[in-house]
C-alpha positions as a Markdown table, in Angstrom:
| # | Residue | x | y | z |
|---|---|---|---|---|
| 1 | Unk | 56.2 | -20.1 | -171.7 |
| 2 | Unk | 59.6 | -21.0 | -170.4 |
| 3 | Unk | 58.5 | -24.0 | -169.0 |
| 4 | Unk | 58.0 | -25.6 | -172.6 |
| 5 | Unk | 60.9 | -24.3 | -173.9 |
| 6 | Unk | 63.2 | -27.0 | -173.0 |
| 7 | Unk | 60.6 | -29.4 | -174.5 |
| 8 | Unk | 60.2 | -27.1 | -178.0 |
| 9 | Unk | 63.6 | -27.1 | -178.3 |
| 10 | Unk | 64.2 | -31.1 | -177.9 |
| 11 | Unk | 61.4 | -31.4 | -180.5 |
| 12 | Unk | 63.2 | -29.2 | -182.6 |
| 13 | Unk | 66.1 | -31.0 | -182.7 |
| 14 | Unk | 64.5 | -34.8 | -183.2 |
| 15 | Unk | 62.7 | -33.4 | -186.6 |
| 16 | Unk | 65.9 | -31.9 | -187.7 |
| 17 | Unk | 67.4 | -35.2 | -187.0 |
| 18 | Unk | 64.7 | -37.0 | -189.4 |
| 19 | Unk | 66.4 | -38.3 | -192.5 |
| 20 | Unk | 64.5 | -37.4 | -195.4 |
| 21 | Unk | 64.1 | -40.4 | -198.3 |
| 22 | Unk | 65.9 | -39.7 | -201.9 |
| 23 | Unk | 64.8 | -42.8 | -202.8 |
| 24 | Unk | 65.4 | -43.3 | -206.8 |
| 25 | Unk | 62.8 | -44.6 | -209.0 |
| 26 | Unk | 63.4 | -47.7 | -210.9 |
| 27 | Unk | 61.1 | -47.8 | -214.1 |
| 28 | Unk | 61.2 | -51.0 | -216.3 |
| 29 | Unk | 60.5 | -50.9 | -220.5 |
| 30 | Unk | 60.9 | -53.6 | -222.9 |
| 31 | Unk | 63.1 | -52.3 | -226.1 |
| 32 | Unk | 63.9 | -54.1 | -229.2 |
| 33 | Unk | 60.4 | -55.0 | -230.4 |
| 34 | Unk | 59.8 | -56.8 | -226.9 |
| 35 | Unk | 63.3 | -59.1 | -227.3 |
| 36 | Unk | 64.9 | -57.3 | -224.3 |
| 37 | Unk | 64.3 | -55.5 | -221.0 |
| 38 | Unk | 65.9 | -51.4 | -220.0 |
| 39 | Unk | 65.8 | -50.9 | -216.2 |
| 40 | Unk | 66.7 | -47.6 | -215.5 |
| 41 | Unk | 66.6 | -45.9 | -212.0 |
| 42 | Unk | 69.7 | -47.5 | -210.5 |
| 43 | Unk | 72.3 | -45.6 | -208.4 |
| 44 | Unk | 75.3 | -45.4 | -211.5 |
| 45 | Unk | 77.8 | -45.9 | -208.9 |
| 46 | Unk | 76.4 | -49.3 | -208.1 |
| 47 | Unk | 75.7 | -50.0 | -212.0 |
| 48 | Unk | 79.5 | -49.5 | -212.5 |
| 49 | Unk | 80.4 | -51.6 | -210.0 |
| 50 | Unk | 78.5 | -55.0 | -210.2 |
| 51 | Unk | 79.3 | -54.4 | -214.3 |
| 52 | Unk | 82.9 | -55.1 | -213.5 |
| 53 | Unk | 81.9 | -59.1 | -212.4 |
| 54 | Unk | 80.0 | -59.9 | -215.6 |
| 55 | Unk | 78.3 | -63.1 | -214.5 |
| 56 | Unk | 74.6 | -63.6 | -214.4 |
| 57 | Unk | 74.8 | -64.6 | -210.5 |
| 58 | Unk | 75.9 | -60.6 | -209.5 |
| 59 | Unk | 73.3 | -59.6 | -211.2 |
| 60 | Unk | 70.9 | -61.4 | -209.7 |
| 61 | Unk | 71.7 | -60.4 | -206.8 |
| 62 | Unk | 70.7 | -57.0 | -207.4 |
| 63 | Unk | 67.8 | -57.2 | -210.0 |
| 64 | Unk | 66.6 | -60.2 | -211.8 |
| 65 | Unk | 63.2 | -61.0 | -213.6 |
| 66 | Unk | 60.9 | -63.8 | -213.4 |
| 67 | Unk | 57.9 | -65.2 | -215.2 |
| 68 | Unk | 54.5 | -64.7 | -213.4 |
| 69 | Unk | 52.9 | -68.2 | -212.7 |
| 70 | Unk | 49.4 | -68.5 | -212.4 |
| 71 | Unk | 49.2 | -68.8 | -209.1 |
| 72 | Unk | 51.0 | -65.5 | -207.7 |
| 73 | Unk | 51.3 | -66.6 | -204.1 |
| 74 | Unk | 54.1 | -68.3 | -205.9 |
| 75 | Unk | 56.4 | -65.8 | -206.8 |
| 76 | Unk | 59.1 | -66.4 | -204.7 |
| 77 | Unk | 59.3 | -69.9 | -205.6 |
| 78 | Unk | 59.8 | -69.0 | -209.1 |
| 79 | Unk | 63.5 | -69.7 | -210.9 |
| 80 | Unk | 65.0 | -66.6 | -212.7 |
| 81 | Unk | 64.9 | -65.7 | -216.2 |
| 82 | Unk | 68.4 | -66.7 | -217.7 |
| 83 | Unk | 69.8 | -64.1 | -219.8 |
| 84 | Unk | 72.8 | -61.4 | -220.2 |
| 85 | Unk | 72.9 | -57.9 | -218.4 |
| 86 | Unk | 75.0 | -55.0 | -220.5 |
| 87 | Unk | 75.2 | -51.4 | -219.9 |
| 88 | Unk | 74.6 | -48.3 | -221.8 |
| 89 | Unk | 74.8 | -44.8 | -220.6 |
| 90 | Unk | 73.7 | -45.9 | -217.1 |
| 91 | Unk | 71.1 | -48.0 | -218.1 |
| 92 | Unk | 71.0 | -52.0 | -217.9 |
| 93 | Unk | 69.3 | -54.0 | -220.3 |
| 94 | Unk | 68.6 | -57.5 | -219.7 |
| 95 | Unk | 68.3 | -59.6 | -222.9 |
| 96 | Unk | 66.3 | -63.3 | -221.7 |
| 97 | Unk | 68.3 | -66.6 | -223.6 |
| 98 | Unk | 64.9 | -67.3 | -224.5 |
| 99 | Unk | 62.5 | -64.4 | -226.1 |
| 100 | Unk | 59.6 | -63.1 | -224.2 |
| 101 | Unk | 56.3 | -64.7 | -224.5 |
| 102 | Unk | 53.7 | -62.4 | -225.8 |
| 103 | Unk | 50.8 | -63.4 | -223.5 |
| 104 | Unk | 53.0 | -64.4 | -220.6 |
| 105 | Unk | 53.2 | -62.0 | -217.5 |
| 106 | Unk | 56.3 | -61.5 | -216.1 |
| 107 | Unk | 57.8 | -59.4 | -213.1 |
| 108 | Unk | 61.5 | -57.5 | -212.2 |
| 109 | Unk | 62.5 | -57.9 | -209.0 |
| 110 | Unk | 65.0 | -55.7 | -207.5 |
| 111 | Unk | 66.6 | -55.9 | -204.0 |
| 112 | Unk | 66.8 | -52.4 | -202.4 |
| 113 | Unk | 70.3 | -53.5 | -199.2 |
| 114 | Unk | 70.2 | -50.2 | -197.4 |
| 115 | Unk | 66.3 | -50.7 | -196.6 |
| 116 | Unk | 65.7 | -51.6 | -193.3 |
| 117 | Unk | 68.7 | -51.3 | -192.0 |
| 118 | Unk | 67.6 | -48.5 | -189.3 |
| 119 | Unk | 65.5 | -48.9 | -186.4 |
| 120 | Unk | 63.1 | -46.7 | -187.8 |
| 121 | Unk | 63.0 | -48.1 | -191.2 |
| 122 | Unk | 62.4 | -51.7 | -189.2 |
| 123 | Unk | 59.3 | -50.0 | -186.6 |
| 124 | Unk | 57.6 | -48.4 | -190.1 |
| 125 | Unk | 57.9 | -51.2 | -192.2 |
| 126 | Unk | 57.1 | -53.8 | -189.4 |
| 127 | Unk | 59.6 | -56.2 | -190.7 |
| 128 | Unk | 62.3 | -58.8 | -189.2 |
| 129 | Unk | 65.5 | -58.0 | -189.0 |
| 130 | Unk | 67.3 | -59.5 | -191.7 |
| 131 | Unk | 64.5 | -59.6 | -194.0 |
| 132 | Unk | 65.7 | -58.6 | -197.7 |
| 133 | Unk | 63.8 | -56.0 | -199.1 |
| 134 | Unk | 62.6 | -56.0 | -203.0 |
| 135 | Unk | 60.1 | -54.4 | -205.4 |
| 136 | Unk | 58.6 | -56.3 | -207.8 |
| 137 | Unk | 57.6 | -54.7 | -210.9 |
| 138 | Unk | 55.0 | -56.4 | -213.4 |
| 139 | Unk | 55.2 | -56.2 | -217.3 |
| 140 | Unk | 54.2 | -57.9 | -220.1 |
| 141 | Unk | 56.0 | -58.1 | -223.7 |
């Protein structure tokens, strides 16, 4: 038994060590009869922040949504959706220049920084260093 102590008590410390993942949700809605798009989810800290440089290019480097073309291998080809971001109560909504289709698809992209910055987020998620990592979340007006 003492003989695997040593090696109990290293494991025990490695799993302590393991970060555990408080990774927020970010849910997308349309509002206003389908005219404009709540994202909610977002760290408010960082909401508060980019809100202080108003322009649509801060934005979208955080979140910014896209229509869906036909072909969806081209997704990351596609330009962005022009609009205006505002904030209420912690929540962003994104109102397009132009209104929603009703049969079109479209899709939110947000870009999640801290991801992959570890060596273990790299080895789980099998990606390059470097690589920016998003979620893309599909809706339709």
């Amino acid at each position: 038994m003492k003989k695997y102590f040593p090696f109990l008590l290293l494991l025990l410390l490695l799993s302590s060590c393991a970060e555990t993942s408080t990774k927020t949700l970010v849910t997308v809605s349309t509002i206003n009869n389908g005219k404009a798009l709540q994202i909610t989810g977002f760290d408010p800290a960082i909401i508060n922040e980019i809100s202080r440089d108003s322009s649509a290019k801060a934005w979208e480097t955080l979140m910014a949504v896209y229509r869906m073309p036909a072909d969806t291998s081209m997704r990351n080809l596609q330009p962005a959706q022009p609009g205006s971001y505002t904030i209420h109560n912690n929540v962003v909504v994104f109102t397009p220049d132009t209104a929603f289709s009703t049969q079109q698809t479209y899709f939110f992209r947000y870009y999640d920084f801290s991801a992959g910055s570890t060596l273990t987020d790299l080895i789980k998620s099998r990606s390059k260093p470097g690589a920016l990592h998003y979620t893309d979340l599909i809706f339709k007006q």
